[in-house]
N, CA, C and O atoms as a GROMACS GRO file, in nm:
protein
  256
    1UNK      N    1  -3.359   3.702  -1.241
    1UNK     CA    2  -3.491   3.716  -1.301
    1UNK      C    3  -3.591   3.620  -1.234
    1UNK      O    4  -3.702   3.657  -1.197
    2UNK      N    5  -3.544   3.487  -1.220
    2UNK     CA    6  -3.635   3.397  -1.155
    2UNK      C    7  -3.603   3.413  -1.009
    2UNK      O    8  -3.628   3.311  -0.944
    3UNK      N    9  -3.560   3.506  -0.944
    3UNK     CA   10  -3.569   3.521  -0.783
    3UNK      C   11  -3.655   3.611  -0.750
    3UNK      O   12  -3.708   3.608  -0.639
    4UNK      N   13  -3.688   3.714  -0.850
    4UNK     CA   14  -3.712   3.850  -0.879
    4UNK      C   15  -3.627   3.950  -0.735
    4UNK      O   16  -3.652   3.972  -0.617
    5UNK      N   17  -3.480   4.001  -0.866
    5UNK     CA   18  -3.398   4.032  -0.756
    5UNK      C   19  -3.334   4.096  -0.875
    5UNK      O   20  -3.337   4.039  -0.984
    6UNK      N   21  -3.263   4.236  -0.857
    6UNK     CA   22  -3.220   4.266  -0.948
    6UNK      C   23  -3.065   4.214  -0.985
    6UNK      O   24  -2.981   4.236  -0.898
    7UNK      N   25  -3.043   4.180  -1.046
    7UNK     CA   26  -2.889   4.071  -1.020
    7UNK      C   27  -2.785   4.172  -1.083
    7UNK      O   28  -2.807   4.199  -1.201
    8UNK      N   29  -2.675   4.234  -1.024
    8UNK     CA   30  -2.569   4.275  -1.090
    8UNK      C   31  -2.445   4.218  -1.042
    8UNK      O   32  -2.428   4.181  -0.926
    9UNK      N   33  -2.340   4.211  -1.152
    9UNK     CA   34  -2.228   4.161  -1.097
    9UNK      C   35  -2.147   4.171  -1.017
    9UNK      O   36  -2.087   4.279  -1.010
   10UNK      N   37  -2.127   4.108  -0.964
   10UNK     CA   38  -2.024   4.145  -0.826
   10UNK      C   39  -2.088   4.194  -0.671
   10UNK      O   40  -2.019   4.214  -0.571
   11UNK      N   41  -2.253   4.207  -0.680
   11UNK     CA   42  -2.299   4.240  -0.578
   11UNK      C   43  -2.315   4.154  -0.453
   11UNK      O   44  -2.361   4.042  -0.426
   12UNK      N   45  -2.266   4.239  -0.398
   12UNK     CA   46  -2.193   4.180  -0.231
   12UNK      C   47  -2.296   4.132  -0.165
   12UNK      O   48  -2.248   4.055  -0.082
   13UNK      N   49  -2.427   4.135  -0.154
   13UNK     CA   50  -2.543   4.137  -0.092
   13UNK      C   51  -2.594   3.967  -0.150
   13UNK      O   52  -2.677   3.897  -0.092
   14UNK      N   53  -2.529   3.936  -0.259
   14UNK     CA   54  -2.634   3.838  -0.304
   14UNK      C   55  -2.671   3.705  -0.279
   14UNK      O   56  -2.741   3.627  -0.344
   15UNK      N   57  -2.602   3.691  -0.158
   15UNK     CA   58  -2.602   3.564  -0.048
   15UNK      C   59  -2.704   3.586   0.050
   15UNK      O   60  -2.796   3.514   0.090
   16UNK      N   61  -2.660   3.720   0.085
   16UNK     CA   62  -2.808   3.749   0.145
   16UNK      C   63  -2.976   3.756   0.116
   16UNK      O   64  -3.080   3.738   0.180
   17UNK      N   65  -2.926   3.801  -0.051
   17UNK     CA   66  -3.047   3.824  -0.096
   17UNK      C   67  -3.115   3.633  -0.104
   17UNK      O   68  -3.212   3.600  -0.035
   18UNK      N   69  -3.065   3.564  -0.169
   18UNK     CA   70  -3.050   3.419  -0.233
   18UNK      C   71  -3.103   3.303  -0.077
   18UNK      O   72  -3.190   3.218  -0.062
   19UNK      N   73  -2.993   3.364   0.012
   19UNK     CA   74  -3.010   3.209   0.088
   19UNK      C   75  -3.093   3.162   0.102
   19UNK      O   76  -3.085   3.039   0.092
   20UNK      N   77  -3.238   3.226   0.137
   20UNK     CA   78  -3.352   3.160   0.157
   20UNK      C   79  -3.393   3.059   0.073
   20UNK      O   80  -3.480   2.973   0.087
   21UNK      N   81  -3.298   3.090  -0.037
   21UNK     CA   82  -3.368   2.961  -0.147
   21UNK      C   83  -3.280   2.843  -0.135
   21UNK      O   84  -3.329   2.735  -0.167
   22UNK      N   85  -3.150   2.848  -0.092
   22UNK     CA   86  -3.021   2.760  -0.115
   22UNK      C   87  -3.073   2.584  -0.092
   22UNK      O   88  -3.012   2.486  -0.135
   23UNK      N   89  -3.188   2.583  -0.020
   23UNK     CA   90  -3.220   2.403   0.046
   23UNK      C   91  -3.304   2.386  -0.095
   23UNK      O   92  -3.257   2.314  -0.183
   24UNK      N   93  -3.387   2.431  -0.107
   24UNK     CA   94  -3.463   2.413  -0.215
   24UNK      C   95  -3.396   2.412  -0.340
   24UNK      O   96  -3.417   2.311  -0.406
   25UNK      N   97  -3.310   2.507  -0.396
   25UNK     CA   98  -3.201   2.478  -0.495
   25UNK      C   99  -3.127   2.322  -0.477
   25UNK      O  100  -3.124   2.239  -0.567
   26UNK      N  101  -3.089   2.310  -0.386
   26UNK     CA  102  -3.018   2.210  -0.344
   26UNK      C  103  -3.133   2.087  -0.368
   26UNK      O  104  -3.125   2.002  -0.457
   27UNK      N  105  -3.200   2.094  -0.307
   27UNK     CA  106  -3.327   1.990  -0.322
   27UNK      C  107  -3.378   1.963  -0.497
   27UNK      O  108  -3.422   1.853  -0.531
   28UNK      N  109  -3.370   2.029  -0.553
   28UNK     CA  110  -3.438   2.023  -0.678
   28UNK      C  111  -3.324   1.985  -0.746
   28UNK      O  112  -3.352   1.903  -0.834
   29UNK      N  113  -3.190   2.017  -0.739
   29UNK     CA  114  -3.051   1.983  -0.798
   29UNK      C  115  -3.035   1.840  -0.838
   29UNK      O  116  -3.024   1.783  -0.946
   30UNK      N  117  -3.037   1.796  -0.689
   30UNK     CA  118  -3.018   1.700  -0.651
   30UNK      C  119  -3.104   1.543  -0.687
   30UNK      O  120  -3.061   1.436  -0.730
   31UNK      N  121  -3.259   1.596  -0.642
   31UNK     CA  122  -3.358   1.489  -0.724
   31UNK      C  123  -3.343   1.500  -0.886
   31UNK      O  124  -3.384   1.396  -0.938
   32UNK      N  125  -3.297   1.592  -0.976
   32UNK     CA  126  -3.241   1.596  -1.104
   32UNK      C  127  -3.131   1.482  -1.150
   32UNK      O  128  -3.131   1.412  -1.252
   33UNK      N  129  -3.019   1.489  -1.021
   33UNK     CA  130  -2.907   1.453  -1.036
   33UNK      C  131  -2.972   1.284  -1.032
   33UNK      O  132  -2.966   1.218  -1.135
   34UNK      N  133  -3.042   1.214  -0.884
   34UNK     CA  134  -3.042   1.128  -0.919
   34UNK      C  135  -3.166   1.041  -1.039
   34UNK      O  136  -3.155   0.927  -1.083
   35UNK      N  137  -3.272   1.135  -1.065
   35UNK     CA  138  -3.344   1.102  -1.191
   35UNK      C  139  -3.225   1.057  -1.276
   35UNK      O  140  -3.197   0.937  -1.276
   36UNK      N  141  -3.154   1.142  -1.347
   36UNK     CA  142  -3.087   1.121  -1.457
   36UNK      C  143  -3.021   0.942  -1.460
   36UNK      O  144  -3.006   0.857  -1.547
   37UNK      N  145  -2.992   0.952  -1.298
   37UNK     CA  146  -2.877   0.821  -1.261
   37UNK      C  147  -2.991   0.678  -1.291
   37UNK      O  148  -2.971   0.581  -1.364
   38UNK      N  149  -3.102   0.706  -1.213
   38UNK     CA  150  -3.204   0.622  -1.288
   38UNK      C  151  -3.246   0.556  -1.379
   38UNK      O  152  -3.277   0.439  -1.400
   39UNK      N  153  -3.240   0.669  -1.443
   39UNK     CA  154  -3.324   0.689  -1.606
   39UNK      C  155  -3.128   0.581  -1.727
   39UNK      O  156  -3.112   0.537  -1.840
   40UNK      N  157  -3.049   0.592  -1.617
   40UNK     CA  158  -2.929   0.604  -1.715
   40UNK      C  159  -2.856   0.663  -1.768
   40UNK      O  160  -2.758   0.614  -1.824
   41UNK      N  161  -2.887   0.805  -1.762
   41UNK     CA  162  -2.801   0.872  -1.886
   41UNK      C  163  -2.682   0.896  -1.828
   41UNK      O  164  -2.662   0.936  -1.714
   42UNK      N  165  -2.615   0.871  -1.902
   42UNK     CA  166  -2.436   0.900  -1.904
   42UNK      C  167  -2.438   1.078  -1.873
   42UNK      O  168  -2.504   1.164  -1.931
   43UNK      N  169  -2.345   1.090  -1.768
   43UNK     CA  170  -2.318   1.234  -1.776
   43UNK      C  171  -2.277   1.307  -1.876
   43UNK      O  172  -2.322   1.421  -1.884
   44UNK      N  173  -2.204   1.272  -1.954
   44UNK     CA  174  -2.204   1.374  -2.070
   44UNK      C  175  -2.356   1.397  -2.160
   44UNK      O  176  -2.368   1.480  -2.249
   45UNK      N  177  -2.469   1.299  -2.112
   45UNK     CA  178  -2.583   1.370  -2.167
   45UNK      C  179  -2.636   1.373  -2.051
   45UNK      O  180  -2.748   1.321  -2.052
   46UNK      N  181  -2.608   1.409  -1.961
   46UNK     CA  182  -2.756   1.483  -1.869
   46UNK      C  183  -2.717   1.596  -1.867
   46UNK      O  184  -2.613   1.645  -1.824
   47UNK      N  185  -2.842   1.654  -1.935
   47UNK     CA  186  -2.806   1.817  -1.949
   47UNK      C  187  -2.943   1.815  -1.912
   47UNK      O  188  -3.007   1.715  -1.944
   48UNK      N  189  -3.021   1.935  -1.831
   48UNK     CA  190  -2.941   2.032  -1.741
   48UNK      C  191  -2.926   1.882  -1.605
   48UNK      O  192  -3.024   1.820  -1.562
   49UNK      N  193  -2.812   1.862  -1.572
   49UNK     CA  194  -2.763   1.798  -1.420
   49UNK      C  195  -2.638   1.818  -1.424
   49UNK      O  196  -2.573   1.849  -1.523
   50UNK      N  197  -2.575   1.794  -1.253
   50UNK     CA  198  -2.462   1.827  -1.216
   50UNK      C  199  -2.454   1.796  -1.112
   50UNK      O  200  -2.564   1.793  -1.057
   51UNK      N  201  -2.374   1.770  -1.054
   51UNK     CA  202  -2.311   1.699  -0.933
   51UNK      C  203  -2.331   1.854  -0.789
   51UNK      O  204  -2.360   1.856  -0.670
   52UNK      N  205  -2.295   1.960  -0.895
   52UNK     CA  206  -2.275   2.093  -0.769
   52UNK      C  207  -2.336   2.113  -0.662
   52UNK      O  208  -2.303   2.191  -0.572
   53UNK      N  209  -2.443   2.031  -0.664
   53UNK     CA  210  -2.555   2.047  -0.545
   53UNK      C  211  -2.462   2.004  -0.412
   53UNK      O  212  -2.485   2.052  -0.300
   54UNK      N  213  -2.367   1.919  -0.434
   54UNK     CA  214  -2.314   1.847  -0.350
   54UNK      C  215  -2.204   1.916  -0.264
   54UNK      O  216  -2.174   1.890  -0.148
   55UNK      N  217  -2.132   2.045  -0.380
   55UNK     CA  218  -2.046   2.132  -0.309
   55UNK      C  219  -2.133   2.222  -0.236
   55UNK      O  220  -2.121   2.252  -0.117
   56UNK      N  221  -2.239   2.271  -0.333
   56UNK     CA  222  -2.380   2.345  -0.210
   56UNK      C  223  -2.384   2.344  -0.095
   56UNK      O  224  -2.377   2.439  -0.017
   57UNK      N  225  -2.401   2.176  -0.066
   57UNK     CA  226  -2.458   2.124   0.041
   57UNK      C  227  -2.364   2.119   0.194
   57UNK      O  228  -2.396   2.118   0.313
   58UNK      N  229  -2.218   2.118   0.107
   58UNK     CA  230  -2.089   2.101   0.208
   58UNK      C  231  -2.128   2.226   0.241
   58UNK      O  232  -2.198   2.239   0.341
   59UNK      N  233  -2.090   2.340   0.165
   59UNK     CA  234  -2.077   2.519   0.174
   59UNK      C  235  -2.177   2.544   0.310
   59UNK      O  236  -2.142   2.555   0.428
   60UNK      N  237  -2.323   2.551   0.246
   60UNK     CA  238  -2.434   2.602   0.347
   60UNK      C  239  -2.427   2.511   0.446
   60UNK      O  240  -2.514   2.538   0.528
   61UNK      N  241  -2.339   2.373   0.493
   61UNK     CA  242  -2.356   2.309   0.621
   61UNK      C  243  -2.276   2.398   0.720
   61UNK      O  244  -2.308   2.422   0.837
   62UNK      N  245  -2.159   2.448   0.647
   62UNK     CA  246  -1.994   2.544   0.704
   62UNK      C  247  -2.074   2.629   0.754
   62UNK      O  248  -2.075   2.662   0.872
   63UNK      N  249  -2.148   2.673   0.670
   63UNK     CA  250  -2.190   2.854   0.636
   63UNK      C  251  -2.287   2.881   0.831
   63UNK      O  252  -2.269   2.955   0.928
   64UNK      N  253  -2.375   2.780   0.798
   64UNK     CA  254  -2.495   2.767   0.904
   64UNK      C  255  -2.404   2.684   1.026
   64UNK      O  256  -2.458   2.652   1.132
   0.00000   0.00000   0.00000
């Protein structure tokens, strides 16, 4: 909905459709991740954060 892309499951295409966004995902993840570390909050309360940006970042280095 927020890609404007019609999203169904399992569709094979959707790496293709997506990648263009993957740095910027990654980028916005990430300045989240370390706000939170900043600010303090214990991971069990930083909601929305997550570390995943980081497997992202390995993936699309392989990928490219």
């Amino acid at each position: 909905k927020n890609c404007n892309i019609d999203y169904f499951k399992n569709n094979k295409e959707i790496y293709k459709i997506i990648k263009d966004k993957t740095k910027m995902a990654i980028s916005h993840s990430k300045y989240q991740h370390q706000k939170m570390k900043k600010d303090g909050v214990p991971p069990n309360k930083a909601n929305p954060c997550n570390t995943l940006y980081e497997l992202a970042e390995f993936l699309h280095k392989r990928i490219l």
